[in-house]
DOKOL-440971 format. One line per 3 residues: their letters; for each residue x, y, z of C-alpha. Coordinates in Angstrom, 3 decimals. Example, Ala and Ser with C-alpha at 12.3 -4.5 7.8 and 13.67 -1.06 7.14 Angstrom:
DOKOL-440971
AS> 12.300 -4.500 7.800  13.670 -1.060 7.140 .
***
This chain:
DOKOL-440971
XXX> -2.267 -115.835 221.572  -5.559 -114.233 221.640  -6.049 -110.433 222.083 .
XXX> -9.564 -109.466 223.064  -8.640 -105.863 223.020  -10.147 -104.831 219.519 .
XXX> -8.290 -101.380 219.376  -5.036 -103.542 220.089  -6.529 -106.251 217.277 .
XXX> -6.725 -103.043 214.701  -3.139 -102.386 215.500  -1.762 -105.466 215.008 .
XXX> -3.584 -105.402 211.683  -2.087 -102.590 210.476  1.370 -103.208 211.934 .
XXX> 1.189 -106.870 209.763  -0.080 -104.832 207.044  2.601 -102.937 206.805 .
XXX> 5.073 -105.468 208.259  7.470 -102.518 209.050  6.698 -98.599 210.248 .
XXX> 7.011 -95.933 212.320  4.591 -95.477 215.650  3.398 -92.277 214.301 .
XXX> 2.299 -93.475 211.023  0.656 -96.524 212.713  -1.415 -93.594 214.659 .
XXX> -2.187 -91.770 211.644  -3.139 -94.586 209.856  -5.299 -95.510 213.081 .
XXX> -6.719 -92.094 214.143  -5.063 -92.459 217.114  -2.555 -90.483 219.237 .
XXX> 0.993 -91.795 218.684  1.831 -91.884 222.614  -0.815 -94.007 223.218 .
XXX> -0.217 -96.232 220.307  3.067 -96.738 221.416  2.181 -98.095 225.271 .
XXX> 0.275 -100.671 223.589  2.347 -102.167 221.267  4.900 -101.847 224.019 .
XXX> 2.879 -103.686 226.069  1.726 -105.852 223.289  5.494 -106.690 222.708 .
XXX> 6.266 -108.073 226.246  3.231 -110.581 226.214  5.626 -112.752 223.747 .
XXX> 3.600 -111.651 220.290  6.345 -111.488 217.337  6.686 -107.640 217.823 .
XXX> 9.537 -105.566 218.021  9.300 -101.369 219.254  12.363 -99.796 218.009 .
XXX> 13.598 -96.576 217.747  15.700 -95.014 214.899  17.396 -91.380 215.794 .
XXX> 19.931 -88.855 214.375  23.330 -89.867 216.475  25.173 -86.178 215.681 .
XXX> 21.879 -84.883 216.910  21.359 -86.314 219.847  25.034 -86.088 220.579 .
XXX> 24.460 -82.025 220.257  21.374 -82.287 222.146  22.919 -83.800 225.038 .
XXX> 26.325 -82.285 224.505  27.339 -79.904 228.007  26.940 -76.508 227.272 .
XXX> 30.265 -74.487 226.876  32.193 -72.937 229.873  31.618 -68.924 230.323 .
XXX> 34.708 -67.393 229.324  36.408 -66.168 232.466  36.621 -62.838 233.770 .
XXX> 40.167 -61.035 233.378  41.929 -60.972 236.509  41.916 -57.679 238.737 .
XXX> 45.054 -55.808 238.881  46.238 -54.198 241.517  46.260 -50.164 242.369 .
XXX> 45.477 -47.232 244.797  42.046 -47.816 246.328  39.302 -46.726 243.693 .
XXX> 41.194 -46.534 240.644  39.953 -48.579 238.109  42.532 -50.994 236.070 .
XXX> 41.844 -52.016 232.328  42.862 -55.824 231.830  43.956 -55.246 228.341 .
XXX> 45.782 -52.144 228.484  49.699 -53.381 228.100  51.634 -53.325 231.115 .
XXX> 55.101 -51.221 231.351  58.024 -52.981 232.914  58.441 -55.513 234.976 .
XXX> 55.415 -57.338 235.577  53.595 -57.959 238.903  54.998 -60.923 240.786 .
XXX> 57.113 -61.649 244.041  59.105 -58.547 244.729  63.082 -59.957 245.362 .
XXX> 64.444 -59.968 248.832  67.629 -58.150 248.932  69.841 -58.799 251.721 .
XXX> 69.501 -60.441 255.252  65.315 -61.367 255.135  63.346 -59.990 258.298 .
XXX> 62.561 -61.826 261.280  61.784 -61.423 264.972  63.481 -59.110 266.908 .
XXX> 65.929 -60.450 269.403  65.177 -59.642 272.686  61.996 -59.357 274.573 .
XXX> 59.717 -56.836 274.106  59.053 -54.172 276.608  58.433 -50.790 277.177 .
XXX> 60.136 -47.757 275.325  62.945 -46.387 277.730  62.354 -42.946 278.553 .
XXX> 64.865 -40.292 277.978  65.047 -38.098 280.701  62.611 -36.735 283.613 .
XXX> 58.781 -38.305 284.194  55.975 -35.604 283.203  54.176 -34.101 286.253 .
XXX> 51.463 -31.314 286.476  52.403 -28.350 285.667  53.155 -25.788 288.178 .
XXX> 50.547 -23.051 289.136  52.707 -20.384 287.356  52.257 -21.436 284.106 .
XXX> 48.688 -20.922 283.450  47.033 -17.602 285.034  44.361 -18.079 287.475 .
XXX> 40.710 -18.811 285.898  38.128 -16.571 286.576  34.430 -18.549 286.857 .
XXX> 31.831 -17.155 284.522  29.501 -15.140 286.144  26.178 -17.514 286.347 .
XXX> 23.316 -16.504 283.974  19.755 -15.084 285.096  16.966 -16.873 283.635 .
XXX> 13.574 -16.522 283.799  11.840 -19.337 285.570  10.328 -21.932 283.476 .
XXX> 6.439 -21.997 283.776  4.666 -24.919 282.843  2.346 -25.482 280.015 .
XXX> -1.158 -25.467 281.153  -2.379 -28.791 281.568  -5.385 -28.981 278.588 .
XXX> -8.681 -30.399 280.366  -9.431 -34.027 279.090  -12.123 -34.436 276.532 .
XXX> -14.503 -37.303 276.500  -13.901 -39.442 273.627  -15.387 -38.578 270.223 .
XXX> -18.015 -40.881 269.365  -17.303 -42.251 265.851  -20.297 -43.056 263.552 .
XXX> -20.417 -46.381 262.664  -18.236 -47.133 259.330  -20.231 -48.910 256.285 .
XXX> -19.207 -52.525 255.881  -16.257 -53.536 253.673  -17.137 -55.057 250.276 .
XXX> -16.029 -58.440 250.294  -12.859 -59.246 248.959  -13.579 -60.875 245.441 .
XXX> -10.387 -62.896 245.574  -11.562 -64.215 249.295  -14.574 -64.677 247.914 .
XXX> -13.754 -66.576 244.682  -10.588 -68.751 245.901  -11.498 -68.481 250.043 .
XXX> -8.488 -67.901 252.536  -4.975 -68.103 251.296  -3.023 -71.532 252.770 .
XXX> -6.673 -73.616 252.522  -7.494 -76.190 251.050  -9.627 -73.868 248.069 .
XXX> -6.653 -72.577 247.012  -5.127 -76.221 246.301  -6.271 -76.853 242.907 .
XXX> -6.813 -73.930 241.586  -4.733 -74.451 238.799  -7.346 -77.089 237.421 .
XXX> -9.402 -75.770 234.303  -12.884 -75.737 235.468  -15.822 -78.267 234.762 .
XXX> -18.194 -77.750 232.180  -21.907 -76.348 233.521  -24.051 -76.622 230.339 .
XXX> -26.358 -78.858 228.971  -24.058 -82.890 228.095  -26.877 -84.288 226.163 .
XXX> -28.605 -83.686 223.237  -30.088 -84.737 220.123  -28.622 -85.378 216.602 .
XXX> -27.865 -81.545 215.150  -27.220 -80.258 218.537  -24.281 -78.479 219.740 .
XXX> -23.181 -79.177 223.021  -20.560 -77.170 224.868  -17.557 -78.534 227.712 .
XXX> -14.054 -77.900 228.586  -10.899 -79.769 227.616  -8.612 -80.887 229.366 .
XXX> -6.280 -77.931 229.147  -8.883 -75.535 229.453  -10.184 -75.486 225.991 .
XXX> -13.833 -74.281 225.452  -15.206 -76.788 222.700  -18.513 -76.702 221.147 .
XXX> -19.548 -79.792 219.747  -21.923 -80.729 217.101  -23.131 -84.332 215.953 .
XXX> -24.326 -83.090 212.484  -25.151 -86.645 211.052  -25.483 -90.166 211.596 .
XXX> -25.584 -92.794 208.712  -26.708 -96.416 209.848  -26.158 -98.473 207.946 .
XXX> -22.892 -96.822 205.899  -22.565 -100.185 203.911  -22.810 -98.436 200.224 .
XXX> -19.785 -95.691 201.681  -18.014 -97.992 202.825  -17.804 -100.863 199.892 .
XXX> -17.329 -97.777 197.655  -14.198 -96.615 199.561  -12.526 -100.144 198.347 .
XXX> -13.383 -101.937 201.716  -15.502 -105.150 202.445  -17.867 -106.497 205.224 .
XXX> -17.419 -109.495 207.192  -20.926 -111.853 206.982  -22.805 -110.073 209.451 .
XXX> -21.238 -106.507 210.002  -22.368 -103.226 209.499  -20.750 -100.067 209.029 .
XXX> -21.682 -96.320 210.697  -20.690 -93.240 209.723  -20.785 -90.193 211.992 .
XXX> -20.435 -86.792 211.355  -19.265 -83.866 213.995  -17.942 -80.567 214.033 .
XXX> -15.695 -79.356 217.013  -15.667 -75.234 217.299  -12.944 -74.125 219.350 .
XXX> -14.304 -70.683 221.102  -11.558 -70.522 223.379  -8.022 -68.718 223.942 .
XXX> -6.459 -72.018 223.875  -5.588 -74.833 221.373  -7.432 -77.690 220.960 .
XXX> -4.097 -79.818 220.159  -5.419 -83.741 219.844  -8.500 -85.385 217.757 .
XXX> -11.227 -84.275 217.499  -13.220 -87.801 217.199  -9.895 -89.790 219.407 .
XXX> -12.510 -91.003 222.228  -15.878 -90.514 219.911  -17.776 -93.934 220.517 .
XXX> -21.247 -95.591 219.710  -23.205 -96.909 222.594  -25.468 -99.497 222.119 .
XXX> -28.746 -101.073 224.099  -26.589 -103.291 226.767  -24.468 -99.905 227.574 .
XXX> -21.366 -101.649 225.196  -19.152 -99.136 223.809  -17.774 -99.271 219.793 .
XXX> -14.498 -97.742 219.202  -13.883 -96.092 216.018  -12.500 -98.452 212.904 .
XXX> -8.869 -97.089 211.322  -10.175 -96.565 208.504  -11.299 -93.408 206.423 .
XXX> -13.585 -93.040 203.365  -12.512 -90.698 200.153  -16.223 -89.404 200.125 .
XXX> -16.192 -88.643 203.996  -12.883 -86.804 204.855  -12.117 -87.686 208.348 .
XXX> -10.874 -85.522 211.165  -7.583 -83.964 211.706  -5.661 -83.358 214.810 .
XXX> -5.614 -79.796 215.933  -8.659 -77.361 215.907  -6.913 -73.505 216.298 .
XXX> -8.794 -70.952 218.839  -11.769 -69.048 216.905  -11.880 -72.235 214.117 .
XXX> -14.522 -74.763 213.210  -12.954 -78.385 212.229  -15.139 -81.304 210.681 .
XXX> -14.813 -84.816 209.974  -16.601 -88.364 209.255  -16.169 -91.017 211.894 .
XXX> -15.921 -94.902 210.609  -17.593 -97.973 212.900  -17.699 -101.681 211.942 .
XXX> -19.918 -103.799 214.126  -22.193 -106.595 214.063  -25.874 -105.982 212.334 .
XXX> -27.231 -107.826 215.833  -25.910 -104.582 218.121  -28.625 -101.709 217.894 .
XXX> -27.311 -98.160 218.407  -28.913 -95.864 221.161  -26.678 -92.957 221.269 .
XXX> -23.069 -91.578 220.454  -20.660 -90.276 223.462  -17.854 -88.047 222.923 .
XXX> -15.020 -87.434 225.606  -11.624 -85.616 226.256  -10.466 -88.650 227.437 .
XXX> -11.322 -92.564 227.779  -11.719 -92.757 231.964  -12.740 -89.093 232.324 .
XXX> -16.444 -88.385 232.050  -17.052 -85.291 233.831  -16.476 -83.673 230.398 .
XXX> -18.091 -86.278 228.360  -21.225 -85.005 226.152  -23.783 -87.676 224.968 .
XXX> -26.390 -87.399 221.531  -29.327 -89.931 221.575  -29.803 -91.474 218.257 .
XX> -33.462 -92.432 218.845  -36.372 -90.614 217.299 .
***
């Protein structure tokens, strides 16, 4: 079965090189990020190639991992008391303990008879006679002094107000626009670079990642042909290839961490607009990249092509990603 993907090619290479190994030491090996390795020889493996994706785990571990957390330990029971005073659950309890209080003798129930009104004992209350209370005496009405109404204050025409200076605008209004439209929608998105994407060979071009990272890039060298670097690294040409070696440096001047590689999407574009993907392979003289650049730290490292001798290179393209290029920076090769 043919596979005309040559990054897929490479990694069936190395996975028949090796005949058996992990996914992340295929992506080391490859200079590649292990997630991505592992959706295509996934994908690989269910187009009917002799390829098996396993996984191999720690079965106590997981078990923990996934084990339920344990139960809170329940709160002691309230006892009982007068209103407001406060009961200790471990304080040892005198006598007989709480419970259903025995019934002695004949147990409660309705009363026979209807229910009605109390019987009254003896005459119905009436009013009192005259006699027992002397006769009142009115109070004698109180003088006062006849209310006289506040003056009635003559209406003033209105005060006229000067005119108030303007507002300064709101700068998150301004920055962001209303709150519940559509501005405020994705703002969560790190924002696009604004600088300068192309260059020449020794310039440093700046853009964002795609957490928010603020990267400068350099493309310090470019050695075409690389045939002498890479025969002396223990490697050998095809009958018409070439090898190209490219040097960068990535400067992370951001608060964030740059956390992949630095060359994972670094390609070579030739005359017809084709696009050569970086070999797996690394040369002792040129130390390749690493993955990880730290905030305030300057990372370098030698990037390895194979591809025919007919294919003339115009320029090299770097990007955060394969599909994105809003971030991608381009160096022209040409004099």
């Amino acid at each position: 079965m043919a596979v005309p993907d040559p990054v897929d090619a490479r990694l069936l290479a190395l996975v028949a090189e090796a005949g058996r190994a992990a996914v992340h030491e295929i992506a080391a090996r490859a200079g590649m990020d292990a997630r991505e390795v592992a959706s295509r020889l996934i994908a690989l493996s269910a187009t009917g190639l002799p390829l098996l994706v396993g996984v191999e785990c720690d079965p106590n571990g997981l078990r923990a991992a996934l084990a339920p957390p344990p139960p809170q330990q329940q709160q002691q029971p309230h006892w009982g008391g007068y209103p407001g005073q406060q009961q200790h659950p471990h304080q040892p309890v005198h006598g007989t303990p709480s419970g259903a209080y025995p019934v002695h003798g004949t147990p409660s129930g309705p009363y026979p008879g209807p229910s009605g009104p109390y019987p009254v004992h003896g005459g119905h209350t009436g009013a009192y006679p005259p006699q027992a209370f002397p006769q009142s005496t009115p109070f004698p009405a109180q003088q006062h002094p006849q209310s006289t109404p506040f003056p009635v204050q003559p209406q003033q025409p209105p005060h006229h107000q000067p005119p108030q200076p303007p507002q300064p605008a709101d700068p998150v209004l301004s920055t962001w626009g209303p709150p519940q439209s559509s501005s405020w929608a994705r703002g969560d998105q790190p924002a696009l670079p604004t600088g300068p994407r192309t260059g020449k060979i020794g310039t440093t071009l700046e853009t964002i990642g795609l957490e928010g990272e603020q990267l400068g890039i350099q493309l310090v060298e470019v050695v075409d042909p690389a045939d002498f670097l890479f025969t002396a690294a223990g490697y050998r040409l095809q009958e018409g290839e070439r090898a190209v070696v490219v040097h960068t440096e990535l400067t992370n001047r951001g608060p964030i961490p740059f956390a992949s590689l630095p060359d994972l999407y670094l390609v070579l574009i030739a005359t017809d607009g084709r696009q050569v993907s970086k070999a797996p392979v690394s040369l002792s003289s040129r130390p390749p990249h690493r993955i990880g650049v730290n905030p305030g730290e300057t990372a370098g490292g030698h990037t390895v092509y194979v591809l025919p001798e007919s294919i003339d290179v115009v320029s090299v393209k770097w990007s955060a990603r394969s599909d994105d290029d809003r971030r991608s920076l381009t160096w022209s090769t040409l004099d």
